[in-house]
C-alpha positions in Angstrom: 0.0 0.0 0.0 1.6 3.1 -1.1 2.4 6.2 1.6 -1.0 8.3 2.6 -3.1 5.3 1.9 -3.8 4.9 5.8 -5.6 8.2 5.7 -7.7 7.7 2.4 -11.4 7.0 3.2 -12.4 3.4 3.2 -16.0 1.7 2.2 -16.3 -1.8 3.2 -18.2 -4.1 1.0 -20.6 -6.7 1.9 -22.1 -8.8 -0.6 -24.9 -11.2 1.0 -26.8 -14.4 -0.7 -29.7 -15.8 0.1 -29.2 -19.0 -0.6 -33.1 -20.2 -1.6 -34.4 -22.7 -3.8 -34.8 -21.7 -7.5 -38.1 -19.8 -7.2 -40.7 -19.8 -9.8 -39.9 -18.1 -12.4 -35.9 -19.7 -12.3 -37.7 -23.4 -13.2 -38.4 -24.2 -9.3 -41.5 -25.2 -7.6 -44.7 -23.4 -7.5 -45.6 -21.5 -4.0 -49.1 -23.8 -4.4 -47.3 -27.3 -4.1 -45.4 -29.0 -1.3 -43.6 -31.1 -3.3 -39.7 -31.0 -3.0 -38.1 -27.6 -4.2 -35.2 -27.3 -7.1 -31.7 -26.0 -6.0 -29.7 -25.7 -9.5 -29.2 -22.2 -7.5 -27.0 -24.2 -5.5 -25.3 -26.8 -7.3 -24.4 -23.9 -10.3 -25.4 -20.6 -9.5 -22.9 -20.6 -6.3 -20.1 -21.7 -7.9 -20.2 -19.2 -10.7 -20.7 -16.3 -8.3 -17.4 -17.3 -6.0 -15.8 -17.8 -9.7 -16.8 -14.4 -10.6 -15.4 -13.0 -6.9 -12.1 -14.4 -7.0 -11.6 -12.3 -10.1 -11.9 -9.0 -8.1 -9.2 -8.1 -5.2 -9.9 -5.0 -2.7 -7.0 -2.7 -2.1 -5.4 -5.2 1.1 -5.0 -7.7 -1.4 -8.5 -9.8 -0.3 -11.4 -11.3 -2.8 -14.6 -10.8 -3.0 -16.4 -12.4 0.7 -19.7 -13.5 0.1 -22.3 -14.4 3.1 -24.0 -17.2 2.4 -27.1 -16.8 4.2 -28.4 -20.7 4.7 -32.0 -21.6 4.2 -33.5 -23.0 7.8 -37.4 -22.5 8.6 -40.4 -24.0 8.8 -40.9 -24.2 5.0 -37.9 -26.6 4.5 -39.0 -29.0 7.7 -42.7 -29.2 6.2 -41.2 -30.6 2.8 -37.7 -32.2 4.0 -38.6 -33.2 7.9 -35.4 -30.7 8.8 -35.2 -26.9 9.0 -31.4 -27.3 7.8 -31.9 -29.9 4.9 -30.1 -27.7 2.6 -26.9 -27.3 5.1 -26.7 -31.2 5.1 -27.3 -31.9 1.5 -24.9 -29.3 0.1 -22.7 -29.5 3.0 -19.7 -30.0 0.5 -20.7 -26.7 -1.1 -20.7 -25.2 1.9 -17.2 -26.4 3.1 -16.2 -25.3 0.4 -16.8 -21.5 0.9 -15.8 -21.2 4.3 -12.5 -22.8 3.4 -12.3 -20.1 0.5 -12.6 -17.0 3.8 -16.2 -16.8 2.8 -19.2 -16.5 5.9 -21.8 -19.0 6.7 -24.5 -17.5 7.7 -28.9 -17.9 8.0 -31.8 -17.4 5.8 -35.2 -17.7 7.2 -38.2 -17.1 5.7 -41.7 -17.0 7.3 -43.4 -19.0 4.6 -46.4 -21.4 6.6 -48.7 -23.6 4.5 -52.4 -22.7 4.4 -54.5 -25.6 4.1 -57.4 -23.8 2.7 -55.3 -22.1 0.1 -53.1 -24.5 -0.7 -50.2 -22.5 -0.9 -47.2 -21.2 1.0 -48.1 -17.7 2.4 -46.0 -15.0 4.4 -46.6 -15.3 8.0 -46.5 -11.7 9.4 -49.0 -11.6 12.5 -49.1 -14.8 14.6 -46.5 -13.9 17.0 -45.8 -17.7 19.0 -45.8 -19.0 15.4 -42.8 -16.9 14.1 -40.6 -17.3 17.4 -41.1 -21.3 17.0 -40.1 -21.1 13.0 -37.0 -19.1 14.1 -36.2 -20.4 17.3 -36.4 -23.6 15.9 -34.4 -23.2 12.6 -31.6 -21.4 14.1 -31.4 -24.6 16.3 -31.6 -27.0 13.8 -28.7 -25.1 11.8 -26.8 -24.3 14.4 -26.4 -28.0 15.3 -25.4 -29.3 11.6 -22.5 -26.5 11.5 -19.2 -26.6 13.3 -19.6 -22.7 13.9 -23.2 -21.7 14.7 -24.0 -18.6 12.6 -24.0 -15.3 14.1 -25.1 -13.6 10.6 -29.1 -13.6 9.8 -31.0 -12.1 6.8 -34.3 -12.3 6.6 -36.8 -13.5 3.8 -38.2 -11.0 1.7 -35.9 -8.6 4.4 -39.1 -8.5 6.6 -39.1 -8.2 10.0 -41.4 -7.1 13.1 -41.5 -7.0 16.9 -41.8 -10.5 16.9 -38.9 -11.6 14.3 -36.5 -9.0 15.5 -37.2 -9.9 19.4 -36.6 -13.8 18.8 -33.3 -12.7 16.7 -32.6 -10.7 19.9 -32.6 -14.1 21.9 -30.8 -16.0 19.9 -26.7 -15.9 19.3 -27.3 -13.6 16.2 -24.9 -10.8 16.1 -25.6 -9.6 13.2 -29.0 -9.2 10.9 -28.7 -7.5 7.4 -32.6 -7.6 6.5 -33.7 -3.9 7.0 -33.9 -1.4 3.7 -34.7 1.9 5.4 -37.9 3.9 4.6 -38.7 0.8 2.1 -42.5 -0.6 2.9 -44.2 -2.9 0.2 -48.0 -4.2 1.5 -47.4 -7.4 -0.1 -50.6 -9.7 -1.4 -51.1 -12.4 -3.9 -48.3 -13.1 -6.8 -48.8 -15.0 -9.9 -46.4 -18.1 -8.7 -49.3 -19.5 -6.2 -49.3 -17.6 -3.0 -52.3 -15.9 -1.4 -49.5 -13.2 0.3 -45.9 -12.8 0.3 -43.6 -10.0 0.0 -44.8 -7.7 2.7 -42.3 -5.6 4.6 -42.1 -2.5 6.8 -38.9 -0.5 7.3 -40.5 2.9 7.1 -38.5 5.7 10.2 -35.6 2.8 10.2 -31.9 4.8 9.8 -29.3 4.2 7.1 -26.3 3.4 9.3 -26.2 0.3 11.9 -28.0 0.4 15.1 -29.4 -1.8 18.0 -33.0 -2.2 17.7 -35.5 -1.6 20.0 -37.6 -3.7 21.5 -41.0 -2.3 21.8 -40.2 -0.8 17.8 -37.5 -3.2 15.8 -37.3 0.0 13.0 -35.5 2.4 16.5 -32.5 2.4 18.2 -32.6 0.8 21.5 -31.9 3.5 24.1 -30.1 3.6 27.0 -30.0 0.3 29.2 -32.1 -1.4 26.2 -28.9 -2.7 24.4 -28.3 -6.0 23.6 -26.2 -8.0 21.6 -27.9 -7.8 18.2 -27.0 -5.1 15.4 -28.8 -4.4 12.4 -26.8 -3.8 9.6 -29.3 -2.0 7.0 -29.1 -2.7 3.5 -27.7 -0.1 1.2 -30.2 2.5 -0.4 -30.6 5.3 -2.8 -33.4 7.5 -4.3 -34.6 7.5 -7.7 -38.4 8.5 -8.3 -37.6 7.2 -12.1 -36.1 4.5 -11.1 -39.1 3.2 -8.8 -41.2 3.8 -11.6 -39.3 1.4 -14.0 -38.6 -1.1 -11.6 -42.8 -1.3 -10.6 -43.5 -1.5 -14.2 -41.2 -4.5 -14.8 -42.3 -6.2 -11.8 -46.1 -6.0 -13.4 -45.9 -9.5 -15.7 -45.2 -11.1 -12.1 -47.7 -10.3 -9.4 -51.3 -8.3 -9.9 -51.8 -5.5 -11.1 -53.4 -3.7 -7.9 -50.1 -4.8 -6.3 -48.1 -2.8 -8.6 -50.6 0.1 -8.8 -50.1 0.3 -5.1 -46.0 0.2 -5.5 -46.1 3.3 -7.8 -48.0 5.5 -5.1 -44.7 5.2 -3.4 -42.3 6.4 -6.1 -40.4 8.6 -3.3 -39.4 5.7 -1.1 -35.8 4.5 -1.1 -34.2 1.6 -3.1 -31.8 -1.2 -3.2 -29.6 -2.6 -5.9 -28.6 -6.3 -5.5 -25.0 -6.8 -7.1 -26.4 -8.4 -10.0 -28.9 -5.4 -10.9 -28.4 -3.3 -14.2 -24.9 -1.4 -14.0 -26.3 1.6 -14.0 -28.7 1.5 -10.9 -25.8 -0.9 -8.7 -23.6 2.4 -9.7 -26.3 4.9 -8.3 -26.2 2.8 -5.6 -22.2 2.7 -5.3 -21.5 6.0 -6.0 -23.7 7.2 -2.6 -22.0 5.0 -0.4 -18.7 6.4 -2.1 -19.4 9.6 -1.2 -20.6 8.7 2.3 -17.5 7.1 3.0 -15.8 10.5 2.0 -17.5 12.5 4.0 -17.0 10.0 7.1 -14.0 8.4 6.3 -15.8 5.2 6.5 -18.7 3.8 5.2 -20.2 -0.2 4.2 -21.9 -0.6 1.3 -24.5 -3.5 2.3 -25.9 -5.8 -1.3 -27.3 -9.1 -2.3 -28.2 -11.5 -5.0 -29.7 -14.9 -5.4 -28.4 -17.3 -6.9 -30.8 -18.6 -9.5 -30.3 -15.3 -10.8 -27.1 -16.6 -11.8 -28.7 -19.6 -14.2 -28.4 -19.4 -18.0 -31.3 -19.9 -20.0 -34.2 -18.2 -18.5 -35.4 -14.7 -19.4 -35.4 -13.1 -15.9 -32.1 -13.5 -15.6 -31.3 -11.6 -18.0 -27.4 -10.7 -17.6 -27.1 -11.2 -13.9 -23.9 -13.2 -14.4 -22.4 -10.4 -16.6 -24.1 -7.7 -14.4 -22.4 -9.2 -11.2 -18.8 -8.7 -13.0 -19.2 -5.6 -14.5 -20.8 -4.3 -10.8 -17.3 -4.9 -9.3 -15.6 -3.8 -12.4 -17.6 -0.3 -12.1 -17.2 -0.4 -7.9 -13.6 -0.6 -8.2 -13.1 2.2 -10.7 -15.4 5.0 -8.9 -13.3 4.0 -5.8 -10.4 4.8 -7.6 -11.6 7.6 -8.9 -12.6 9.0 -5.5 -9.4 8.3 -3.7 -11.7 5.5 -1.5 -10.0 2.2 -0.5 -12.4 -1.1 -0.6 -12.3 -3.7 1.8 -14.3 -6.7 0.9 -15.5 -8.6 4.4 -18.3 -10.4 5.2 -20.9 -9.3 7.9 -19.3 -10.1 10.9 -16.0 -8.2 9.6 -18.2 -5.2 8.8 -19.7 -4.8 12.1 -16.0 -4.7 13.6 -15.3 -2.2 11.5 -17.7 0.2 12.0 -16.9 -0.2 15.5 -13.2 0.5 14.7 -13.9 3.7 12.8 -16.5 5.5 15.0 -15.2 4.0 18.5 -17.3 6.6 20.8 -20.7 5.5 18.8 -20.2 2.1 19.2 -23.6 0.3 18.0 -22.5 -3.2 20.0 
């Protein structure tokens, strides 16, 4: 590292994945059936993303980390009979990755089966329900891995009182779920659920923070802390881009659902690492010049990895998108005299307690 580099600005980068089954529209099972789900996502799309990170080097000679976030919930017992069937069947995989320096980490979704639907819906309201899907998949994951996973991120990034307070039980150190100001109503899609996609992160800040009990979108205040920090996805604003990406989304879910989407064309949004160029580098350049003003700053993204099978029309270029995302991160840091540092969620939260030591979130 060459003289002065110590006192350039730095923006850490975490890159999370949650690790699902190929949904719908990637060739996997239908949200109406409880027959067993397709992981192609898996067995292909992860090894082409780690192939595609150890391309890329940050400026301390590191690659790409990538959080794995593990599916474990009630939705995987129901059709496997164990929360962490997809730890245990793709253990190799999973070896693999945290050999390679990459994070092991937990993906639960809330998806219960209605029996008079006959779908998979979001669960959202029935409080004792949630804490036994959580409670009960971190267990079942935690006892299949040698290191119990102290990363969580959330399906469809929702969380409420009831989510967030179980998390707050639990060895969890870290949950990367919240997109502040975002709120989506959620309803009925086109792939067979009655109601999915619903979250609420409306008042919730941009920067890390201990939640509060009694309200998981505040900070705790004094003598509330406690050993969970939520680690807020990345956001920008874009009324035109809200509007584009509402109008894409219409071939996939109702169209009051999307009606209702554009009445919110003010509210914040994210870029996952695979998005078009051009909206990741909105995204990238904010964070840039957050990290200039502070000295320090994470940039916080995702992906899936069925996104990152060839053949189908949704994914469009998600493979080339992911590479040329880096390609375009790396250049604007350079241009803005910002170091990256690629870590993994755990790292992160270190070193935001490193840079801004007297607002210590944990």
């Amino acid at each position: 590292m060459r003289e002065g580099a110590a006192s350039r600005p730095e923006l850490g980068v975490v890159v999370g994945c949650d690790s699902d089954p190929d949904r719908p529209r990637y060739g996997g099972t239908r949200y109406d059936s409880r027959e067993p789900m397709r992981w192609r996502g898996l067995t292909d799309g992860v090894r082409r993303a780690r192939e595609i990170g150890d391309e890329f080097t940050d400026d301390f000679g590191n690659p790409l980390r990538i959080t794995w976030c593990i599916r474990s919930d009630e939705q995987v017992a129901g059709v496997y009979g164990d929360p962490a069937w997809s730890y245990g069947q793709f253990a190799e995989i999973w070896q693999q990755m945290s050999a390679g320096g990459d994070e092991l980490a937990w993906h639960p979704h809330l998806w219960r089966w209605a029996e008079r639907d006959g779908c998979w819906y979001q669960e959202t309201d029935d409080g004792p329900w949630i804490e036994d899907c959580l409670s009960n998949g971190y267990s079942a994951l935690a006892d299949r891995m040698s290191d119990a996973p102290r990363t969580s991120r959330m399906g469809w990034e929702f969380h409420n009182n009831a989510s967030m307070n179980t998390l707050r039980k639990l060895p969890v150190e870290v949950d990367i779920s919240a997109i502040p100001g975002r709120f989506v109503a959620g309803g009925p899609d086109r792939d067979g659920s009655v109601f999915a996609r619903h979250l609420d992160w409306r008042g919730a800040p941009e920067e890390a923070y201990i939640p509060k009990a009694s309200d998981y979108r505040q900070p705790a205040g004094p003598g509330e802390e406690n050993g969970l920090v939520e680690l807020p996805m990345s956001v920008f604003r874009s009324p035109s881009l809200s509007a584009v990406a509402a109008l894409r989304r219409l071939p996939r879910q109702p169209v009051a659902q999307s009606v209702t989407e554009l009445a919110h064309l003010a509210q914040p949004l994210k870029a996952y690492i695979t998005s078009n160029p051009y909206v990741f580098g909105r995204l990238a350049a904010g964070q840039l010049v957050r990290a200039q003003r502070r000295g320090h700053a994470v940039l916080v993204t995702a992906f899936h990895p069925d996104e990152l099978l060839a053949g189908y029309a949704d994914a469009g270029n998600s493979a080339g998108n992911f590479r040329a995302n880096l390609q375009r991160l790396r250049r604007l840091a350079q241009q803005r005299g910002v170091r990256l540092r690629f870590m993994n969620a755990r790292e992160a939260l270190d070193s935001i307690n490193r840079a801004a030591p007297k607002e210590r979130v944990a």
